[in-house]
C-alpha positions in Angstrom: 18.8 -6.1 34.5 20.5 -8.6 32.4 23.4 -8.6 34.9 21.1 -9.3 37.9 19.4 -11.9 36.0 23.0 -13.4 35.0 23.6 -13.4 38.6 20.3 -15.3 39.6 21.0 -18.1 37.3 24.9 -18.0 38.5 24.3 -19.3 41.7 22.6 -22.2 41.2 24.1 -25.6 42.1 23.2 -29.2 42.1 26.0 -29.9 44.6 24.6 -31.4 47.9 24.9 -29.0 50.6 26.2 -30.6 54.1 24.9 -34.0 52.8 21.4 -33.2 52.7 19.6 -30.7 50.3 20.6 -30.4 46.6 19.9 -27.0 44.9 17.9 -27.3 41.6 17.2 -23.7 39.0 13.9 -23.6 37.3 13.4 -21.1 35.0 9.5 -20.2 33.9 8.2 -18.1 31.1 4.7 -17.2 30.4 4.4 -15.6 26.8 0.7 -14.8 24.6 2.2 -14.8 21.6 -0.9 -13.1 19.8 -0.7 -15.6 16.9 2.7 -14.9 16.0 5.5 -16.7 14.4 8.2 -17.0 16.7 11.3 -14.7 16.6 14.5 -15.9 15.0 16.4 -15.8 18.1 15.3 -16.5 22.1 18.5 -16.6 23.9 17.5 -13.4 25.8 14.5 -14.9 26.7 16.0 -17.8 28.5 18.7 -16.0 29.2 21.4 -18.5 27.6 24.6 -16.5 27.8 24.4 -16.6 31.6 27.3 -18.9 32.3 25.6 -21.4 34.2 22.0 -22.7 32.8 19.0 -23.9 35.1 18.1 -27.2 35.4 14.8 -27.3 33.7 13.0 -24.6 31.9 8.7 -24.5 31.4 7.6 -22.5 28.9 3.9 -21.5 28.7 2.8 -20.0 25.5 -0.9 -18.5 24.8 -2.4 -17.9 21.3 -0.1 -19.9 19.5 -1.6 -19.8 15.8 -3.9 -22.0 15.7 -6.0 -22.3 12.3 -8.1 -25.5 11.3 -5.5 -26.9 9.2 -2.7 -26.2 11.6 -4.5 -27.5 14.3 -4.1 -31.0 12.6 -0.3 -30.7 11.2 1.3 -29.3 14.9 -1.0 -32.9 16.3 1.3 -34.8 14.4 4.3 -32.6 14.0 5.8 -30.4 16.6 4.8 -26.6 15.8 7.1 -24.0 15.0 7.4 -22.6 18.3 8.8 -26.1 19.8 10.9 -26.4 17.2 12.0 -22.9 17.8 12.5 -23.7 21.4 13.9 -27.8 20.3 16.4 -26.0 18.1 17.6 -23.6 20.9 17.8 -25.7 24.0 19.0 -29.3 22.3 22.6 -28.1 21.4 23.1 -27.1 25.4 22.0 -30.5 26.8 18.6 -29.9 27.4 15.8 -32.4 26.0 11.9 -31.9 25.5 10.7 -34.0 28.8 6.9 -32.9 27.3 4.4 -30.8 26.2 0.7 -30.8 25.8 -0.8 -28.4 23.4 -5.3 -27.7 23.1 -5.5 -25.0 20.7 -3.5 -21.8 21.2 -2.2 -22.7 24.7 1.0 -24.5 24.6 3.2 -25.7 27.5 6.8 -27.5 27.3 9.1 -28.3 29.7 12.7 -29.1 29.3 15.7 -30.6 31.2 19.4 -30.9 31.6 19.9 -34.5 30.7 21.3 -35.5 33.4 17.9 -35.1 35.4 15.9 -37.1 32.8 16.0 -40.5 34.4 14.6 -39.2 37.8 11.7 -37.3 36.0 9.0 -39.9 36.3 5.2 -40.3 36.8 4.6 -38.0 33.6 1.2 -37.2 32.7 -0.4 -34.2 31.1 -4.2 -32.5 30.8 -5.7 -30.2 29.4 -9.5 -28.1 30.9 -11.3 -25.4 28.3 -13.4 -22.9 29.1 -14.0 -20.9 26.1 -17.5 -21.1 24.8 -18.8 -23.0 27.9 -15.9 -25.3 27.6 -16.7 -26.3 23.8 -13.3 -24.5 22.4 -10.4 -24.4 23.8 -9.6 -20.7 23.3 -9.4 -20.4 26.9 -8.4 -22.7 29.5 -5.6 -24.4 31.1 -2.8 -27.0 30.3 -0.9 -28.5 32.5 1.7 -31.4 33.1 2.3 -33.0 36.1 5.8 -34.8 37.6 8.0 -37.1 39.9 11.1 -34.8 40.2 13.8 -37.1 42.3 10.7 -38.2 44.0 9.1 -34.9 44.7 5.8 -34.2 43.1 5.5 -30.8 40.7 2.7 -29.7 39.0 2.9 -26.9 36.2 -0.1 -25.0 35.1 -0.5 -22.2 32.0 -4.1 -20.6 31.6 -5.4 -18.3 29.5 -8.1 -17.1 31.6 -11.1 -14.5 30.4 -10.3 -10.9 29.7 -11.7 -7.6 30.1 -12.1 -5.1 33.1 -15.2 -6.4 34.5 -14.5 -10.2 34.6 -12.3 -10.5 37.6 -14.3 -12.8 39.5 -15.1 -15.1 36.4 -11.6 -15.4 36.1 -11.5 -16.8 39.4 -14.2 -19.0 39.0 -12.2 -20.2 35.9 -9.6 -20.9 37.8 -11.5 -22.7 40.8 -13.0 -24.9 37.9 -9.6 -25.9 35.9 -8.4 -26.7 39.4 -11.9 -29.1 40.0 -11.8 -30.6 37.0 -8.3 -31.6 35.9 -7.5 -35.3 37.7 -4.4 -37.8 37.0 -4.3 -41.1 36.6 -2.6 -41.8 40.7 -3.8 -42.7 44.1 -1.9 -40.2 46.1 -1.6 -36.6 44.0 -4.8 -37.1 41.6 -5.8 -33.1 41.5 -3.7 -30.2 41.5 -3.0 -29.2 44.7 -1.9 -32.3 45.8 1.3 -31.9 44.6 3.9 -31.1 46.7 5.2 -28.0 44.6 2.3 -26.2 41.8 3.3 -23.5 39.8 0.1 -21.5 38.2 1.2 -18.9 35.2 0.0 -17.4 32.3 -2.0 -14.9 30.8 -4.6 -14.6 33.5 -5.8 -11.2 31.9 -6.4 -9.4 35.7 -6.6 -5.4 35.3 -5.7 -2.6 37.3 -9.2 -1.1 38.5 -10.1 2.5 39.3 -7.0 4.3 38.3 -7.5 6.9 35.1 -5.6 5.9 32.0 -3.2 9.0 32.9 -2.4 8.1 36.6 -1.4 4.5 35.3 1.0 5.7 32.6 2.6 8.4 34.7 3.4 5.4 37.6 4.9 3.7 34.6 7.3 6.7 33.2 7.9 7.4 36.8 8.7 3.5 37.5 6.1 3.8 40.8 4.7 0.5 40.3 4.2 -0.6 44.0 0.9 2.9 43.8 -0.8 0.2 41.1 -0.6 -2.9 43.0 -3.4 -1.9 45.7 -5.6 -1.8 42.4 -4.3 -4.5 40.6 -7.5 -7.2 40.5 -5.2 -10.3 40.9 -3.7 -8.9 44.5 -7.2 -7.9 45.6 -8.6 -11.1 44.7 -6.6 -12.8 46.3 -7.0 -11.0 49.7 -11.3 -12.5 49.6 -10.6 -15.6 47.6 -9.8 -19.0 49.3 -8.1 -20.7 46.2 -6.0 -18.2 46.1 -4.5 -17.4 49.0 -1.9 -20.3 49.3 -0.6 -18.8 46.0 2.6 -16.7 45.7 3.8 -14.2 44.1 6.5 -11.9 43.9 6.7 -8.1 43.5 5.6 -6.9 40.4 8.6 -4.4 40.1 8.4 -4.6 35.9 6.5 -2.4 34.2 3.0 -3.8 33.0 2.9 -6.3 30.0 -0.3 -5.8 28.0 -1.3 -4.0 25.9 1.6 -2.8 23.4 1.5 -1.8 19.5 3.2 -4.1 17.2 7.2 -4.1 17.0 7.0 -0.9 19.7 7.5 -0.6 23.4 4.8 1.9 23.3 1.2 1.2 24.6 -1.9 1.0 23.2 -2.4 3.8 20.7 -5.3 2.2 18.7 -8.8 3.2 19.1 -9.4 1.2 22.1 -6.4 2.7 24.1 -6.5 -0.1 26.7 -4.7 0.9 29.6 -2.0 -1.2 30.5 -2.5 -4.3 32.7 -0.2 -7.2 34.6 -2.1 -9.4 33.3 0.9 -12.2 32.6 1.6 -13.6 35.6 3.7 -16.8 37.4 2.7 -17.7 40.3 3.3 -20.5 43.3 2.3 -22.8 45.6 4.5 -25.0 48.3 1.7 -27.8 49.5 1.5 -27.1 53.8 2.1 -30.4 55.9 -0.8 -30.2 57.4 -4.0 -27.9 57.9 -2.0 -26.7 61.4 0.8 -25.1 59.2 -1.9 -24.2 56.7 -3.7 -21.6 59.1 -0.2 -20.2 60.1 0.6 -19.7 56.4 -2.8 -17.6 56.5 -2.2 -16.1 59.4 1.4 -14.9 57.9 -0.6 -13.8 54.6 1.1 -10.4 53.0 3.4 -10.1 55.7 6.9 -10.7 54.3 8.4 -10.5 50.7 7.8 -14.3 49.3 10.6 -13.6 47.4 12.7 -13.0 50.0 11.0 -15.7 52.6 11.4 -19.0 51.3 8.5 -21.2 52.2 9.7 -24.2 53.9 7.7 -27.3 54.4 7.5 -31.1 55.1 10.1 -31.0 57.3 10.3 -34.9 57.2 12.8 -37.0 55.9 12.4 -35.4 52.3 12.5 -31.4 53.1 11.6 -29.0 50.2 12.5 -25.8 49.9 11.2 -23.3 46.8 11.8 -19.5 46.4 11.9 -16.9 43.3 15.3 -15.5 42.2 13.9 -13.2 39.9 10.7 -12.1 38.4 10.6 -9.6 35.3 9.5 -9.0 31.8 11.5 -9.1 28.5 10.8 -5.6 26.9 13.1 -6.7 24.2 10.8 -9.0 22.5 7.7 -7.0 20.6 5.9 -9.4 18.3 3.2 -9.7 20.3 0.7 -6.9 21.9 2.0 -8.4 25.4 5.6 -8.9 26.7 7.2 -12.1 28.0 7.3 -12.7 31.7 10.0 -14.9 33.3 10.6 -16.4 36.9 13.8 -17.7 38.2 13.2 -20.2 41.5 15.7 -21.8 43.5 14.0 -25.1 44.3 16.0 -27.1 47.5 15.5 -30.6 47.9 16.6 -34.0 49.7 16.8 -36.4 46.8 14.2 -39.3 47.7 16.1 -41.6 44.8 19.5 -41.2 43.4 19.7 -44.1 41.0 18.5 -44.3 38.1 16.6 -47.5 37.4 18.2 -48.9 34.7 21.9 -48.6 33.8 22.7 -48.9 30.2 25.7 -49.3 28.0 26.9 -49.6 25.1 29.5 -53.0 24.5 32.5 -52.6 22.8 33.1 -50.8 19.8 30.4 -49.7 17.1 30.3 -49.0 13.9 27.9 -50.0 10.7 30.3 -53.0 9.4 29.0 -55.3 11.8 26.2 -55.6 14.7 26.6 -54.2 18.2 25.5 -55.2 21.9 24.0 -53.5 24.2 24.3 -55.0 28.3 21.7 -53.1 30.6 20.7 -54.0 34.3 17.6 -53.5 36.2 19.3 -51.3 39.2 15.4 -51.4 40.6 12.4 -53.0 40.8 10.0 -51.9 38.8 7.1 -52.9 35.9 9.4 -53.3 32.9 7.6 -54.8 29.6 7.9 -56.1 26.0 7.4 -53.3 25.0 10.2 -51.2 26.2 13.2 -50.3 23.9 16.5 -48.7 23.8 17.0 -46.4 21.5 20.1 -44.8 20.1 20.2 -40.9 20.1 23.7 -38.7 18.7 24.5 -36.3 21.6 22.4 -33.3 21.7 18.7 -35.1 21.0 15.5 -33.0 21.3 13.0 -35.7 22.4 12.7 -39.0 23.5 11.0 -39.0 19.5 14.7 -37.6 18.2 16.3 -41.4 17.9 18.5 -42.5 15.4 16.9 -46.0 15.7 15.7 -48.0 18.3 15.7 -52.3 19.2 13.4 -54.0 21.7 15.0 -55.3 24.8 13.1 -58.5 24.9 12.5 -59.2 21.0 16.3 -58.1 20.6 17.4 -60.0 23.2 20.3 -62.4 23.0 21.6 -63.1 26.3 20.7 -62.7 29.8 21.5 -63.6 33.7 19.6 -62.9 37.2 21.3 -58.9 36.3 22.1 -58.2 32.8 20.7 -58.4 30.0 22.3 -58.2 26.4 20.2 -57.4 23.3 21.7 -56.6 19.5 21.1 -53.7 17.1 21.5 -54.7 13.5 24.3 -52.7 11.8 22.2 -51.8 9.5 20.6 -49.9 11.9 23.6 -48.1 12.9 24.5 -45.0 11.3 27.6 -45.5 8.2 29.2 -42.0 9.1 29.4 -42.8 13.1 29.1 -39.6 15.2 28.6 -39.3 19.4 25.8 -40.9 20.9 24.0 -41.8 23.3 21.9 -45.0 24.9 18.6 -44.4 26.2 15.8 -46.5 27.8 12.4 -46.4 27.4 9.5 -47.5 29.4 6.8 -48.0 28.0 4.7 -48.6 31.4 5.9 -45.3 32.7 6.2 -43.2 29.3 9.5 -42.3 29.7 13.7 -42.5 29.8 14.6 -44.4 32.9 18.4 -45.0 32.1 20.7 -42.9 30.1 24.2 -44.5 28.9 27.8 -42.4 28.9 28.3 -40.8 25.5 30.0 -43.1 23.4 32.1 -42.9 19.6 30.0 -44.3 16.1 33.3 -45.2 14.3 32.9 -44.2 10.5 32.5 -47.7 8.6 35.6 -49.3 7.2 33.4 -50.2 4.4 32.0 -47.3 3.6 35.8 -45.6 3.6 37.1 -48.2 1.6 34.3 -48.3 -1.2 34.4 -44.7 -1.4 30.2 -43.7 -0.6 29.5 -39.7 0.0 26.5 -39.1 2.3 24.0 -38.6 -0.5 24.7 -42.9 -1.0 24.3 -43.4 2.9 21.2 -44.5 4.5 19.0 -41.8 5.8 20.0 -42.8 9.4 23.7 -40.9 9.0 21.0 -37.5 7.8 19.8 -37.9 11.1 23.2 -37.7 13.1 24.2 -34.9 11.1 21.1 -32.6 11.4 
């Protein structure tokens, strides 16, 4: 499996295909976590020895730990399953674009820095529906994106469990979809969005089948004799908001419920029998309601994994289909298994430019200050309050910097196309390193121009006067973390 998953990643490429569609990798993973601190290691989760990486992964956690006290730290601080994650993913050029946490659900999405000025139009939300929507136990989180122009929505629930609640958990679905808006005239609910991926623990069951039938279809490897009885795939036969969904086959063994640290099933008292209830699922928006009654009409009918959906065949084509879909046995820390979803997402760029183009003037170093000349390659609502911040290559978050000036308090030169603002050498780290340029608008909440890497020269000074790190400013503990 590793191999074919190896493979999946492998043949992803941004390259532009005859001129016109650009290939992108997204790789999903939907994980309940049980309360669980993470494992020391994840790389088989996101499958990091393939030799080519995907261009942003979205990782949906459920029951992260979340006592009282911890509720109020991770607020402020990142918890220890981003910084797991952080750790992991910054070293390979791939930054914490967001995340939006209400109690145990968690959802983070990460890119390949070079994508990171054409993410844009970033917001996130969160629905409960635990207790009657007073705790957010259970519920959805999602966060919401302008990907090269294109509109993507990601979605991680944690919907109601046991046998007998299938139809609540559609309900719960129906209302997260209802009541989660965003601040924008032309995708303001869910499925407005061009692309909407919907994953998580959505805790369906298989119905009817004994315990025994169910377990000898799993030794046996006969899934596709569970999936008429699988609640999710019958639900979704009757069920209007589900129907545009997507899914493909569920040829992994079911995911819930495991002992502790075993790849054995439930042996407790309770003996649950084992269910698909982590899912990943999608939705491609249709043109118009024309193509949307075709797509019903064509319901079931072909392998979505092998049928890429292809809409909007305007201008700006998309294209989305799954590359994989499986579990990761390997991983037992939780009484369910991780499930992951490779996609192949096609697209016809509707920008190519970032909007501002930054760099960093002439040589730096602590023993004196340095300039910074950007230009405004677009129009577009820049402010006082944006900043440029300086990061050392590999940076977790647009939070990571090293230090940061404003571009109009800073500023100390300017024409009709570039600007030049100062950073203070004391501001600049004494032991140099490789960095980065990044700026930051504050009217859009994010990076909208990224510089070339560029050389921190060590300080003369600091050489010559003979200072050790543990006399240098805490900005050089930054660089070297």
């Amino acid at each position: 499996m590793e191999d074919d998953l190896s493979q999946a990643l492998n043949s992803f490429s941004v390259e532009e295909k005859d001129g016109k569609m650009d290939t992108f990798g997204l790789y999903v993973v939907t994980w309940n976590v049980a309360t669980a601190e993470p494992p020391e290691d994840v790389n088989s989760l996101l499958q990091l020895n393939s030799l080519k990486k995907p261009d942003l992964f979205v990782i949906g956690l459920q029951e992260v730990k979340a006592a009282p006290l911890k509720i109020v730290t991770d607020l402020a601080f990142e918890d220890s399953w981003s910084h797991l994650f952080m750790n992991t993913l910054a070293p390979l050029g791939f930054i914490k674009v967001s995340s939006i946490r209400m109690q145990g659900l968690l959802l983070l999405l990460f890119s390949k820095l070079e994508h990171v000025p054409f993410i844009r139009d970033i917001q996130v939300t969160y629905t409960r529906t635990g207790l009657y929507g007073y705790w957010g136990n259970k519920g959805g989180v999602s966060i919401r994106l302008s990907f090269y122009g294109h509109m993507l929505c990601f979605l991680n629930c944690h919907l109601t469990a046991h046998m007998n609640y299938a139809s609540q958990r559609v309900d719960e679905f129906q209302y997260i979809l209802d009541a989660q808006t965003f601040d924008t005239k032309n995708t303001p609910r869910i499925l407005d969005h061009k692309v909407v991926f919907w994953f998580g623990d959505l805790n369906f069951r298989i119905e009817d089948h004994g315990m025994l039938f169910v377990r000898e279809c799993i030794t046996s490897q006969r899934y596709n004799l569970l999936w008429p009885k699988d609640q999710l795939t019958m639900m979704k036969q009757k069920e209007a908001s589900l129907q545009k969904f997507q899914e493909g086959p569920l040829d992994f063994q079911p995911t819930y419920k495991f002992d502790l640290h075993s790849d054995n099933y439930d042996t407790s008292g309770k003996k649950r029998k084992p269910a698909w209830c982590d899912r990943i699922l999608w939705r491609v928006k249709p043109k118009s309601s024309l193509s949307e009654d075709a797509d019903e009409d064509d319901q079931n009918q072909e392998d979505p994994k092998k049928q890429p959906e292809e809409h909007h065949k305007d201008e700006f084509p998309l294209k989305l289909s799954q590359e994989f879909y499986t579990s990761k046995m390997e991983y037992s820390i939780s009484d369910h298994k991780p499930v992951i979803g490779i996609f192949r997402l096609e697209l016809r760029k509707i920008y190519k430019t970032p909007l501002v183009q930054v760099c960093a003037e002439g040589e730096w170093s602590a023993d004196f200050d340095a300039l910074i000349t950007y230009s405004l390659l677009q129009s577009y609502p820049s402010s006082a309050w944006d900043w440029i911040g300086l990061y050392k290559v590999g940076f977790k978050s647009a939070s990571d910097y090293i230090t940061y000036t404003w571009v109009k308090d800073d500023q100390v030169s300017f024409t009709d196309e570039l600007f030049q603002v100062y950073v203070n050498k004391d501001e600049i780290p004494v032991l140099g390193g490789e960095c980065v340029l990044c700026y930051y608008s504050s009217s859009l909440q994010c990076i909208v121009g990224i510089s070339q890497p560029f050389k921190v020269q060590e300080s003369r000074a600091a050489i010559e006067e003979g200072l050790v790190p543990e006399n240098i400013n805490k900005l050089d503990e930054t660089v070297a973390s």
